[in-house]
N, C-alpha and C positions, 0 to 999 in steps of 0.2 A: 610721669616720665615715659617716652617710647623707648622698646628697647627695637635693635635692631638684628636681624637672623640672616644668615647670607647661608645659603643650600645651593650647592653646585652637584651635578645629576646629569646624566646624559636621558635621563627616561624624565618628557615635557608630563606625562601622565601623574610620576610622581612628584615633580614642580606645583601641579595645578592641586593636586590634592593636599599638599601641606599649606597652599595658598590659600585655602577654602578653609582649615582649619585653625589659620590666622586671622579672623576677619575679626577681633575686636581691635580696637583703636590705640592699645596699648606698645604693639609690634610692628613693626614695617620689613617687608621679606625683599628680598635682594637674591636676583637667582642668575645661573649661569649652565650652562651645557658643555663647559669647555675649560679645563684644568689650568692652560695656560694664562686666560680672561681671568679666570677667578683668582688667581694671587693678584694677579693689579685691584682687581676691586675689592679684595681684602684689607690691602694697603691703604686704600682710599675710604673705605664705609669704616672700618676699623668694627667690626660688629662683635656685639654683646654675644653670639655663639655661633657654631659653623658646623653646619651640616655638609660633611663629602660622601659624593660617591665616590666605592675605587676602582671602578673602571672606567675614565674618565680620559678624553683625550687627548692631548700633550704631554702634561703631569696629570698622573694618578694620584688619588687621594690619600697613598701612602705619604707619597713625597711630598703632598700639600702640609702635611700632620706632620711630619718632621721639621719642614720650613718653621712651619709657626713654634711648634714646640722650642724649637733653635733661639726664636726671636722672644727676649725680655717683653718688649711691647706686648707680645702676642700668648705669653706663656700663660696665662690665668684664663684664657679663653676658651670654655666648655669645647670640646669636641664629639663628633657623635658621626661615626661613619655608618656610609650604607652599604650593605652587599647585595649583590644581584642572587636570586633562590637559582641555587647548587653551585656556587659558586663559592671554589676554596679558597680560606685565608690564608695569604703569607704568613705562617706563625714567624719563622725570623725576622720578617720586615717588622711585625707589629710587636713584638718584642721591644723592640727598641724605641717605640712611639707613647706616648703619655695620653693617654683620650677616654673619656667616661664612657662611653656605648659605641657596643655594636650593633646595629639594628638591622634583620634580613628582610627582602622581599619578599610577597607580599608585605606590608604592612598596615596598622591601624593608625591611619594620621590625624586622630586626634589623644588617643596615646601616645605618640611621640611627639606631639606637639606640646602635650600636659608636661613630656621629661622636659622639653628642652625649654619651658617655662622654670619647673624646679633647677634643672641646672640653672639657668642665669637668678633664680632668687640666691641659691645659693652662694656666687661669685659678688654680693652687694653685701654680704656679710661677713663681719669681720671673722678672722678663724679663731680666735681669742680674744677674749677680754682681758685688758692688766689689772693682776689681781691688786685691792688695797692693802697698802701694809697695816698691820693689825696696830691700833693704837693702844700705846703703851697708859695704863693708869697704876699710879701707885695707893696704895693704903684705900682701895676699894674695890668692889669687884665691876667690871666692866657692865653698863646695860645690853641684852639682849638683843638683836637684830631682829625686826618681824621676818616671818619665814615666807614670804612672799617680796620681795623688793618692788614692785607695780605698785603696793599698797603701802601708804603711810598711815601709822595709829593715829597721828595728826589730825591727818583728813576728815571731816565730818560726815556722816554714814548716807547723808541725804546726796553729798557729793560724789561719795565711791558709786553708790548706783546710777547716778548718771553717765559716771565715765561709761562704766561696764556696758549700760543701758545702750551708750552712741558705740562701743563699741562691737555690739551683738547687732546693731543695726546695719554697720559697717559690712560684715562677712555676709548681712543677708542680700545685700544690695551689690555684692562678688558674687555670689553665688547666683543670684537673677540674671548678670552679665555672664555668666560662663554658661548656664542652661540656654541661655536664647543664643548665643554663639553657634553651640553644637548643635539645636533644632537649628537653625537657619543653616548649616552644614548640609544637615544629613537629609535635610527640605530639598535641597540644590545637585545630591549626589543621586536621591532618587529621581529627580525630574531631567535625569542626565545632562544637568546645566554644563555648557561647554564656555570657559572664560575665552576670551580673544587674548591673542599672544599679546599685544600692546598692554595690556591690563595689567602684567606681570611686571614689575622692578625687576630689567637685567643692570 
């Protein structure tokens, strides 16, 4: 599944750098410089998370956060604002806004790209499970649940290791994709690799 990330920003430097820390195949980034552009292509990409700056020109990224927050469609949708370094927050505007991070300039964009991975695993998950109602036995006492629910006593022990087996093979074979993601990153950041604006999803 891709997911999709839409970051509106008047700074191309920090465009290009959260670009760079998206480069596996998972995510597609959607960028914009311009507050009033970026609610239409909100409207339109409908993205899995939304990265604002707040000082952003038409609409600031306050007013973008309260729009969406506003909108049902829009209300489960990670948010994560940027502030420019020394630049003071609205504590009353953002009082009233609903958003997971604030994140200052400078930043490390592939720590905020690792958050804004976690926030969207997070929004695919349900926020509860409905519990079962406990069944009722009369004139015996009930069996046991194993304390592991992934495991059945069932299961033949030559099969549990398999699963386990593809599943530790699974996390190694993420984990080989995110290392070579970030060297191919920070390969591209030292050789002061410059993307061409067309390269960028506005």
């Amino acid at each position: 599944m891709t997911y999709r990330v839409f970051i509106a920003d008047n700074s191309s430097s920090a465009l290009k750098a959260l670009h760079l820390a998206f480069q596996d195949s998972h995510y597609d980034l959607y960028t914009s410089q311009d507050g009033g552009e970026a609610m239409d292509l909100i409207r339109q990409i409908k993205p899995d998370a939304v990265v604002l700056g707040l000082s952003l020109p038409q609409i600031d990224g306050y007013e973008i956060a309260r729009r969406l927050n506003a909108r049902e469609d829009f209300r489960q949708i990670p948010i994560v604002l940027l502030r420019a370094a020394q630049e003071d927050l609205d504590e009353e505007r953002l009082a009233e806004l609903e958003v997971d991070e604030i994140v200052s300039k400078p930043f490390d964009s592939e720590e905020l790209a690792h958050k804004i991975r976690t926030l969207i695993s997070g929004t695919r998950d349900p926020e509860s499970l409905p519990e079962e109602p406990e069944p009722v036995c009369e004139g015996r006492p009930m069996e046991e649940k194993p304390s592991d629910p992934t495991v059945s006593l069932s299961e033949p022990p030559d099969a549990i290791r398999h699963r386990i087996k593809q599943e530790v093979l699974e996390m190694e074979r993420e984990l080989e994709r995110r290392v070579a993601a970030r060297v191919r990153a920070e390969i591209k950041a030292w050789l002061q690799f410059d993307l061409p604006e067309d390269s960028i999803k506005d």
